[in-house]
C-alpha positions in Angstrom: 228.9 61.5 -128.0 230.6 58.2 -129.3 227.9 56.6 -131.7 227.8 52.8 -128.7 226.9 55.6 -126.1 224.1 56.7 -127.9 220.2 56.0 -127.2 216.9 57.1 -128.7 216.4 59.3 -125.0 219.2 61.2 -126.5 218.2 61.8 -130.7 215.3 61.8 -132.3 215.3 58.5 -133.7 213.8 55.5 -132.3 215.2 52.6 -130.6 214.8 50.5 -133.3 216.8 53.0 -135.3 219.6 53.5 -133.1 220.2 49.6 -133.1 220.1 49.0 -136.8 222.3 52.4 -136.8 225.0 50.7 -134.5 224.9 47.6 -136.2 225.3 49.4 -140.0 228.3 51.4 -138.8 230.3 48.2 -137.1 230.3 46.7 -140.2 232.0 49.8 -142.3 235.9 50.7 -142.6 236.9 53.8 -141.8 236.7 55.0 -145.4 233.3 53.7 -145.8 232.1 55.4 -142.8 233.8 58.8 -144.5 232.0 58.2 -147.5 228.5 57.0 -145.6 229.0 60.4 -143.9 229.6 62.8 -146.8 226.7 60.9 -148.6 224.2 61.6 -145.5 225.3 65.2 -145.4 224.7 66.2 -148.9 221.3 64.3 -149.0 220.3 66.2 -145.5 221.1 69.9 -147.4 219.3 69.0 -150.5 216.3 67.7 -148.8 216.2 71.0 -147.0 216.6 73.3 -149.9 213.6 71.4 -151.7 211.5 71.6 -148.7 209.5 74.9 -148.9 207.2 74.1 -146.0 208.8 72.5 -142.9 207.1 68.8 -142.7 206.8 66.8 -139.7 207.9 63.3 -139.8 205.4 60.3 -140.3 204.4 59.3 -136.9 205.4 55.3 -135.9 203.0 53.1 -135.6 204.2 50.0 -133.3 202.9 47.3 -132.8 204.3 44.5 -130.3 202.9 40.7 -129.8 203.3 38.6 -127.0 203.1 34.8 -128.5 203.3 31.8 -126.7 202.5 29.5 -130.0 203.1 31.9 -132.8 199.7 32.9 -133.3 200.1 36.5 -132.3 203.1 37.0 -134.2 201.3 35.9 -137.2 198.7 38.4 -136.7 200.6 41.7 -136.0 203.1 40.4 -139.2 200.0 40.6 -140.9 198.8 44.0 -139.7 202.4 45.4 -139.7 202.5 44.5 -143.7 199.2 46.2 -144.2 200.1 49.1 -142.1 203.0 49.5 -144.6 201.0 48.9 -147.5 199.2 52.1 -146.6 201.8 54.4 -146.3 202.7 53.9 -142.4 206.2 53.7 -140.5 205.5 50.7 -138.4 207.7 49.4 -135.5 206.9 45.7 -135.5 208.5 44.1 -132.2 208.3 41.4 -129.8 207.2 42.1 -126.1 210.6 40.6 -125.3 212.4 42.1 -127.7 210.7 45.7 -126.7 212.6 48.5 -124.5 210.1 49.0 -121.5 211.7 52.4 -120.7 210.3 53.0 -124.4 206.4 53.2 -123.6 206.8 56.6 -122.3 207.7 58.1 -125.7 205.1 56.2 -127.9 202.0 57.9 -129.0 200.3 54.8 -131.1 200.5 51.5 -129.8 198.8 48.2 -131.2 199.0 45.0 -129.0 198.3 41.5 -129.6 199.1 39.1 -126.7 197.9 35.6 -126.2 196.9 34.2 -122.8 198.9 30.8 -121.4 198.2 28.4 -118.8 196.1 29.8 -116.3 195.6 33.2 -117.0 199.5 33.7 -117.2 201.3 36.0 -119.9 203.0 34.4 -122.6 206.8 33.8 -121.9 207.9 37.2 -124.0 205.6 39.0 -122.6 206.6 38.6 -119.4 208.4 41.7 -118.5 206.2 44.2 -120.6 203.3 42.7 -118.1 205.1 42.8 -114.8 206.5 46.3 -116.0 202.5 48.0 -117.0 201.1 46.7 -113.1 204.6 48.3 -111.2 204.9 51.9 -110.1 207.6 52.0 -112.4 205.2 52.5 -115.1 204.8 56.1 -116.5 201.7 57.9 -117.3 200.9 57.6 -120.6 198.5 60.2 -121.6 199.6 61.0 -124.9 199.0 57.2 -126.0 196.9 55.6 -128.2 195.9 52.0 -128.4 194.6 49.0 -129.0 194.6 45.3 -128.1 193.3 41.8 -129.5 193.4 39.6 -126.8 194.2 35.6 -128.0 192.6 32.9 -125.8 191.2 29.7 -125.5 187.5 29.7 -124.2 188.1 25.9 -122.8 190.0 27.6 -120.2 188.7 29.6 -117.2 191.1 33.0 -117.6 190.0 33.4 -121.2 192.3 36.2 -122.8 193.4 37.8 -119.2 196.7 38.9 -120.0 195.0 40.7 -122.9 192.6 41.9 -120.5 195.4 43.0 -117.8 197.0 45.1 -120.9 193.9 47.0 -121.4 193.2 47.8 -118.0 196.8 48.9 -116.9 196.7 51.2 -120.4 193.4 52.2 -119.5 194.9 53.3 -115.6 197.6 55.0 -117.1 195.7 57.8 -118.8 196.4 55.9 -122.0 193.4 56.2 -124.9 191.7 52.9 -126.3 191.2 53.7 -130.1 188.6 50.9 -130.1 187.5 48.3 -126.6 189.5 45.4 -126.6 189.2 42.7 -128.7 188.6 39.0 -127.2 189.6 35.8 -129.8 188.9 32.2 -129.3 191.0 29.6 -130.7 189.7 30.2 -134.0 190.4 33.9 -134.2 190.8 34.1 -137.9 187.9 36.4 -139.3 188.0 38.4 -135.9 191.6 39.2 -136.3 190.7 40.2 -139.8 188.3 42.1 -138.7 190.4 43.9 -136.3 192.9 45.2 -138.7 190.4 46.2 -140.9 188.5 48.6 -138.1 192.0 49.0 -137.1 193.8 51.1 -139.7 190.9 53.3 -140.6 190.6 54.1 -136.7 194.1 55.4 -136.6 193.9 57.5 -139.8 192.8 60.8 -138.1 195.9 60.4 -135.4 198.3 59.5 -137.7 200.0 61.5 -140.3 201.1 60.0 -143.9 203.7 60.2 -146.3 204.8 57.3 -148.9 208.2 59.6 -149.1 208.3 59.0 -145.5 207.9 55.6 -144.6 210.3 53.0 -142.7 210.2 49.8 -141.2 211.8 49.9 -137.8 213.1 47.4 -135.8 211.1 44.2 -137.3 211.3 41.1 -135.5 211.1 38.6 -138.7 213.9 36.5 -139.2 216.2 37.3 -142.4 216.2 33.8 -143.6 212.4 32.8 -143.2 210.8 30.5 -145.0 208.6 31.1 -147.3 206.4 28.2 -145.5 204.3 28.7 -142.9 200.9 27.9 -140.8 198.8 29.2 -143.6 201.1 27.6 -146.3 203.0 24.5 -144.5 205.1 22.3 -146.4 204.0 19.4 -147.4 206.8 16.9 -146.0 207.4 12.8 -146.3 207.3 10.5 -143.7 210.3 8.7 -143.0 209.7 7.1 -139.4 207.1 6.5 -137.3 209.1 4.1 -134.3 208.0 2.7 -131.1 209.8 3.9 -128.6 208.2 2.4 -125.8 207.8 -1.4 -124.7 205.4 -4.0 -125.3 204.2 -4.3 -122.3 204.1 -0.2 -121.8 200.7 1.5 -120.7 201.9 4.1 -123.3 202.8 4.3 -127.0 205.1 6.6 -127.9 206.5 7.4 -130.8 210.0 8.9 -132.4 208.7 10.3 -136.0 211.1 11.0 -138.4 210.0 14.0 -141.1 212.0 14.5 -144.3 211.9 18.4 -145.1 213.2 17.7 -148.7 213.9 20.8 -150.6 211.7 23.3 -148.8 215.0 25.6 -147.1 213.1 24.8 -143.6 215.1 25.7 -141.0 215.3 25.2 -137.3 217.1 25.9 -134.0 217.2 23.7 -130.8 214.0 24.5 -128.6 211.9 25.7 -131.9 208.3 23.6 -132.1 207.1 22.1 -135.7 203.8 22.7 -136.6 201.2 19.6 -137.9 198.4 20.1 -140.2 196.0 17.1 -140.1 193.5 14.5 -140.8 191.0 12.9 -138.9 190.8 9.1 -138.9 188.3 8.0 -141.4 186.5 5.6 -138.6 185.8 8.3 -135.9 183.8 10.4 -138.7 181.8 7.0 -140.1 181.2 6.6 -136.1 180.0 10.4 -136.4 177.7 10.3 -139.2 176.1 6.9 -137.9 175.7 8.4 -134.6 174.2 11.5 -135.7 172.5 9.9 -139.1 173.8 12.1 -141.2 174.6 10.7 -145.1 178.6 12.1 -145.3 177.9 12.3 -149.1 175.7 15.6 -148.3 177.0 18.7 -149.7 178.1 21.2 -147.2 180.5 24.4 -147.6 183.5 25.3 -145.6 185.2 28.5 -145.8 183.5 29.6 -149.1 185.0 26.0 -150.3 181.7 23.1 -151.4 182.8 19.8 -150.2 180.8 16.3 -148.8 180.0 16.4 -145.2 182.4 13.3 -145.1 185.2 15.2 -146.5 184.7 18.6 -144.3 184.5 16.6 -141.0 188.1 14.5 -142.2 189.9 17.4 -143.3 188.5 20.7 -142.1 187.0 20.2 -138.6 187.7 19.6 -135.0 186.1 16.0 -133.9 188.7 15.5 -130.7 188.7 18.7 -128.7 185.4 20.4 -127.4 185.2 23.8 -126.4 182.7 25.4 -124.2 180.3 26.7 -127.0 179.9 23.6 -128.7 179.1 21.9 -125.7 176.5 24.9 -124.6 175.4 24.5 -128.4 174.7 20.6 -128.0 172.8 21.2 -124.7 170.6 23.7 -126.5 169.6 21.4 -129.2 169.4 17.8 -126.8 167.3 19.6 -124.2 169.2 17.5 -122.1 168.6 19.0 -118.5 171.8 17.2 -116.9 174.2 19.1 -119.8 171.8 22.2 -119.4 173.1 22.9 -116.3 176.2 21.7 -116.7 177.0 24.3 -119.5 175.7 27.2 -116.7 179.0 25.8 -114.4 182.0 27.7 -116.2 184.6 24.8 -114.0 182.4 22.1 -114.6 182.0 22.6 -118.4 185.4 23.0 -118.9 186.3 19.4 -116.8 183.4 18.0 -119.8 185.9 20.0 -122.4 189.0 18.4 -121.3 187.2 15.2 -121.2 184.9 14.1 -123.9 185.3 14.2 -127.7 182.5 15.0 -130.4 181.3 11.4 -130.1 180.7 11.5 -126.4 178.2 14.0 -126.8 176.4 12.6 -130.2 176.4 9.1 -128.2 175.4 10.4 -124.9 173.3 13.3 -125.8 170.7 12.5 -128.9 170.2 15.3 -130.9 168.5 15.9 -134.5 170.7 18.1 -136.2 171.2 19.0 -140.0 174.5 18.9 -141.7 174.8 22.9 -141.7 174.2 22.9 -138.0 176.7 20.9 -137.4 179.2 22.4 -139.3 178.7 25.6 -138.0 179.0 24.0 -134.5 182.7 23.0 -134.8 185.3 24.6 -135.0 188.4 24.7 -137.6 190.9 22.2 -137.2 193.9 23.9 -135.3 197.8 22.2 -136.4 199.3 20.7 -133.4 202.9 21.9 -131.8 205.8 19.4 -131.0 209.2 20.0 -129.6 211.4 19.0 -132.0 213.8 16.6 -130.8 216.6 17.2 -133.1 219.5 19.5 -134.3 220.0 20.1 -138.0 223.7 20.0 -136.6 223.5 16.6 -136.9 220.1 15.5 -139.1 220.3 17.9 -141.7 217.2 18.4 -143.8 215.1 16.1 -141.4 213.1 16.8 -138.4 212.5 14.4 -135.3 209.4 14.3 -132.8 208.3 12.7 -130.1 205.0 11.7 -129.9 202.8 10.0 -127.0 199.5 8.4 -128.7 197.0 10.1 -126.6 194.6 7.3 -126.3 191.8 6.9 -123.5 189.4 3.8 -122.7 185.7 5.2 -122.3 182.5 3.6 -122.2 183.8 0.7 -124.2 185.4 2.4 -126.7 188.8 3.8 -127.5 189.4 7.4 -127.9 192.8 9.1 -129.9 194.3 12.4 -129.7 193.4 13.3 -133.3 197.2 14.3 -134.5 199.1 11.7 -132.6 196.6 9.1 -134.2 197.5 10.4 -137.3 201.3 10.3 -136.9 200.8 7.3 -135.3 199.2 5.3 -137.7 201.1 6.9 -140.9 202.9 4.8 -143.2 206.3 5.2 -144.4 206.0 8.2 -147.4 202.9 9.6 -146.4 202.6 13.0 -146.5 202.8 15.5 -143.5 201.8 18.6 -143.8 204.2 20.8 -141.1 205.9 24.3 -140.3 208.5 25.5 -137.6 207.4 27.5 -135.1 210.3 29.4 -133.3 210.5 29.6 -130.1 213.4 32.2 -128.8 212.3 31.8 -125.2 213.7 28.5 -125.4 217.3 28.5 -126.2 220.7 27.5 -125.4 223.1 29.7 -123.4 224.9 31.9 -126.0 228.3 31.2 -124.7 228.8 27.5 -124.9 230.9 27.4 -121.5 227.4 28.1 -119.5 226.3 24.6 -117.7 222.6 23.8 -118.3 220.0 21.9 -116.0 217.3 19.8 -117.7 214.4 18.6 -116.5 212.0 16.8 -119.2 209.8 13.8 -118.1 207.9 11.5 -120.7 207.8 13.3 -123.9 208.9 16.2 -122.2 212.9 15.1 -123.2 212.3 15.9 -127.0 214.1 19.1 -126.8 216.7 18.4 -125.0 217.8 15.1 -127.1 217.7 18.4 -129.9 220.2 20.3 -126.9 222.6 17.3 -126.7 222.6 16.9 -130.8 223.3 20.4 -130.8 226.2 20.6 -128.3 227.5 17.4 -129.5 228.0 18.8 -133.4 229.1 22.4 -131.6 232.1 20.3 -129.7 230.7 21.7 -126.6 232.1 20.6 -123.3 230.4 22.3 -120.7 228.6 20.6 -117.7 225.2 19.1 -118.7 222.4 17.4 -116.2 219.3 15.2 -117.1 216.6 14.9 -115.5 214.2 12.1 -116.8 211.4 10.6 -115.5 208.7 7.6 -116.7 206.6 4.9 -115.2 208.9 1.9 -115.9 212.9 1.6 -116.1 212.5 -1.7 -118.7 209.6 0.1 -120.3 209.7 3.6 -120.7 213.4 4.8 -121.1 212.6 6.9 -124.2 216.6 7.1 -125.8 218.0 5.0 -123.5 221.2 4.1 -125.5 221.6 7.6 -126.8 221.7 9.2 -123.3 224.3 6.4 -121.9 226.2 7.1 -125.0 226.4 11.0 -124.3 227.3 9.6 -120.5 230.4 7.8 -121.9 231.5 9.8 -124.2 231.4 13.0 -121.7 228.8 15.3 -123.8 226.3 14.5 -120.5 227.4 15.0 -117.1 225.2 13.5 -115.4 221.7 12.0 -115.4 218.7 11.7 -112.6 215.9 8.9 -113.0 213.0 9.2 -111.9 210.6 5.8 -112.8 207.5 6.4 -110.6 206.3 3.0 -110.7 208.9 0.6 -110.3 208.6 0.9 -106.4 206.1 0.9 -104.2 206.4 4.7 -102.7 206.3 6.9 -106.4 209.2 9.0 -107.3 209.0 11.7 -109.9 211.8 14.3 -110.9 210.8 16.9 -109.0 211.8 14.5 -106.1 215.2 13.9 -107.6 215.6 17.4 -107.5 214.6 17.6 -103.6 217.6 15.0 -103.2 220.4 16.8 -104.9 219.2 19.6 -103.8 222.7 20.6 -102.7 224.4 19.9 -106.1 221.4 21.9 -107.8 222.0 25.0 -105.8 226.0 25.3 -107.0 225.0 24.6 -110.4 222.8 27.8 -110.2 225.9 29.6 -108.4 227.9 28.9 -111.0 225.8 30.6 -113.7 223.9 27.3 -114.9 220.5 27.3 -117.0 217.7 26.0 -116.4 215.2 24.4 -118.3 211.8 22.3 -117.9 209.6 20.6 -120.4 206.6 18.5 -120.3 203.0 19.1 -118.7 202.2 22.6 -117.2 199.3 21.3 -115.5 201.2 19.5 -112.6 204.6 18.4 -113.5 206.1 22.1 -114.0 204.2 23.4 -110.8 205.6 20.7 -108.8 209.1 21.1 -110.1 209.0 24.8 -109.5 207.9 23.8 -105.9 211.0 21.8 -105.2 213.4 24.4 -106.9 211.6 27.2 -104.3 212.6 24.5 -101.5 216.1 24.1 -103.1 216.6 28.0 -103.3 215.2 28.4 -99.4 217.3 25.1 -97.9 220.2 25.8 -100.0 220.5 29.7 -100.7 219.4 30.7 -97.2 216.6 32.5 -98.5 213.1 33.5 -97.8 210.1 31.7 -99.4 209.6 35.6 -100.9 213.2 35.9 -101.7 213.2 32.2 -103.1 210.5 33.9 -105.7 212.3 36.1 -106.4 215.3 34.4 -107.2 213.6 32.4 -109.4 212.0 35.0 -111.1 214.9 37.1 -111.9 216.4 33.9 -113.4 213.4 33.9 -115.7 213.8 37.5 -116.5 217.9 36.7 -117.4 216.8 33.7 -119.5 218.1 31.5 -117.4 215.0 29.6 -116.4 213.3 28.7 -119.2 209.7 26.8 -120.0 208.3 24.8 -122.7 205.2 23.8 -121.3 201.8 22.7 -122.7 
């Protein structure tokens, strides 16, 4: 059997192994491989005349995360290095990344998966999820395993792909070594936790041997940085830039980050990561609200701070979550929010719209500095698209940032990290970390034409596509799709997009400025009207990409491209799903949406 034919359904080794075996030998010269061979040979025969009792092999322990943010990778990085440190060959992996066909042969398994939008799997997650609920799934009686389920409580399908994982294992004939494991946004100690229970669970069905140990197939990237969400870099400032008009309902920003020396590095479509602080005024509107002295000595994490100093740098002030809320209704009494926090919808519409301040003005309570503290939750680093290519910008790092402001009962409310980028001066510092994001990528061969579809903020990646393809010299068909309230207003880029128009780098570009007639137009009605032209892009092989808000904008546009594929293709609302779907499953239909 030639060694590109072979497959770990036909050798003992792993998948994993087979790959890093295939890529080893395509690097070696014929006499190199001679001499790899002889070397292997003469190991194999005096391993066996030192072995007096015939040994089985370490069992694999793998363990595969499906992460929408990073959050799950983080984790099962962490629980793949202490798997090692005990003596265990670990198969660290991404769902995407991960063999389906696989599963079958694996007899300990330990999942993390995060739960996105509403209720869906993460994006490399995807197949491993549709795979466990087909028929094409195997019975998997000789498994082990175990899942931690990532979530957000605010949200009404709280951890359910983690959830679906556990029950289609379960269905299987598949063992849980412990019941699943459900996190909230701060998942930290439970995680911990976890792991700990974890790996003296698996001790009795796993067999060590420190003589015996390999890493197999992991998913971390050779050149990694040594910063990351627990240890971000703490970067300069260089820009924070209107990029909106005066007389724009809207502020938003282009911010301009210098990464120094740190090594950072980035692709097209990868997120950055910001650690920050709240405004100063919010928690003096707080602690006069509440009457709480901010001088008070409180501890966070083990660490002894003032109140003042903890509710700045260590806790969330702008985003509820359920158990706060339920928390604050407990201690106000407050019938009306008492039975509010019993309606799961209606608590999370409260969530999504009221900060800390809302309920300390609306809803008196008396409540100590410790109670308070251990009502909110850790401050959580926001994700941006990056809007540049380090093809062009080098050791800097572009956003773009809408000011999430809102007018409420006389007062103005900010998003807290887009206040804080906002507001920044020149040099200050910025603490950050990239966040890759595979699922979001450019076509490997540069030939491959590629749709875009990024409203408002939304457009940040793809100004980091355009850089990219620019720096690359590639000439292959690109199309735009932007939309904004105003024309005059709201043309985030404007000169560099009719730039890329002249100078051939963009093929084309669709506007959609909702507001500048009297009968609204958004993108995903410019995609209804070129419907035609959309439909041969696909034919010929395009990609396709969206970016902006999940909550409407990517339903709607998903909408019009089921219309597109049913007018256009000549298929089936089903077979218009499907379509689409296999796209997604070929990475040609891609999503960055929050």
């Amino acid at each position: 059997m030639l060694l590109k034919e072979l497959s770990s359904f036909a050798s003992p080794l792993s998948q994993g192994q087979v790959e890093k075996l295939k890529q080893l030998t395509s690097e070696l010269s014929a006499v190199q491989l001679a001499w790899v061979s002889g070397y292997l040979s003469a190991t194999a025969e005096q391993g066996t005349s030192q072995a007096n009792v015939e040994a089985e092999p370490a069992q694999t322990v793998t363990i595969l995360y499906g992460s929408q943010t990073g959050n799950g990778r983080g984790v099962a990085s962490e629980l793949a290095a202490k798997a090692k440190a005990q003596g265990y060959a670990v198969n660290l992996a991404s769902m995407g990344d991960y063999k389906v066909r696989q599963l079958k042969q694996e007899t300990l398994l330990l999942a993390v998966v995060s739960t996105h939008g509403e209720g869906e799997a993460p994006d490399d997650a995807l197949e491993l999820h549709k795979f466990l609920a087909s028929k094409r799934a195997p019975k998997l009686d000789n498994l082990h395993y175990s899942v931690l389920a990532l979530g957000d409580s605010s949200y009404e399908f709280f951890c359910q792909t983690g959830k679906d994982f556990d029950e289609r294992l379960t269905a299987l004939g598949a063992k849980a070594i412990q019941p699943l494991v459900e996190c909230d946004v701060d998942y930290e100690e439970a995680a911990q936790q976890w792991q700990s229970d974890l790996l003296e669970s698996i001790k009795p069905l796993i067999q060590t041997s420190s003589a015996s140990v390999v890493s197999i197939g992991s998913s971390t990237n050779t050149g990694e940085s040594q910063f990351t969400k627990q240890n971000p870099f703490a970067a300069e400032l260089l820009v924070s830039q209107k990029l909106t008009g005066r007389d724009s309902d809207r502020d938003v920003r282009h911010v301009e980050i210098d990464l120094g020396e740190s090594e950072l590095s980035y692709q097209a479509g990868d997120a950055l990561g910001v650690w920050f602080s709240n405004s100063e005024v919010l928690v003096e509107e707080i602690l006069t609200q509440l009457s709480l002295d901010g001088a008070t000595e409180v501890t966070v994490a083990k660490e002894s701070l003032s109140l003042k100093q903890a509710l700045i740098e260590k806790k969330e002030l702008t985003q509820l979550y359920p158990g706060l809320v339920k928390g604050w209704a407990e201690l106000s009494g407050d019938e009306i929010l008492l039975k509010l926090v019993e309606d799961r919808e209606l608590t999370r519409q409260f969530v999504l719209n009221h900060q800390l301040i809302d309920l300390a003005t609306k809803y008196q309570v008396t409540v100590t500095p410790v109670q308070l503290i251990e009502l909110l939750r850790p401050i959580t680093p926001r994700l941006y698209s990056i809007a540049s290519s380090q093809s062009e910008v080098e050791s800097e790092v572009h956003l773009t940032v809408a000011l999430v402001e809102d007018e409420r009962d006389g007062g103005t409310r900010f998003g807290g990290a887009s206040q804080f980028l906002a507001q920044a001066e020149e040099g200050a510092e910025v603490k950050v970390y990239v966040e890759p994001n595979s699922h979001f990528r450019l076509p490997e061969n540069p030939d491959t034409p590629v749709i875009m579809v990024g409203p408002g903020t939304g457009v940040a990646p793809f100004r980091a596509f355009m850089q990219e393809r620019a720096a690359q010299g590639v000439e292959s068909d690109s199309w735009l799709f932007f939309g904004n309230p105003h024309f005059e207003q709201d043309f985030l880029y404007q000169t560099e997009w009719q730039q890329y128009l002249k100078d051939g780098s963009l093929t084309r570009i669709d506007l959609a400025f909702s507001r500048d007639q009297a009968h609204k137009i958004y993108v995903q009605d410019r995609i209804a009207e070129q419907g035609e032209e959309v439909w041969k892009w696909l034919e010929a092989g395009a990609h396709l990409y969206i970016c902006g808000d999940a909550e409407r904008m990517a339903k709607d546009v998903h909408q019009a491209l089921l219309d597109v594929v049913v007018k256009f293709g000549g298929k089936t609302a089903e077979e218009a799903e499907a379509f689409l779907e296999q796209l997604r499953s070929d990475k040609r239909y891609q999503k960055d949406v929050y």
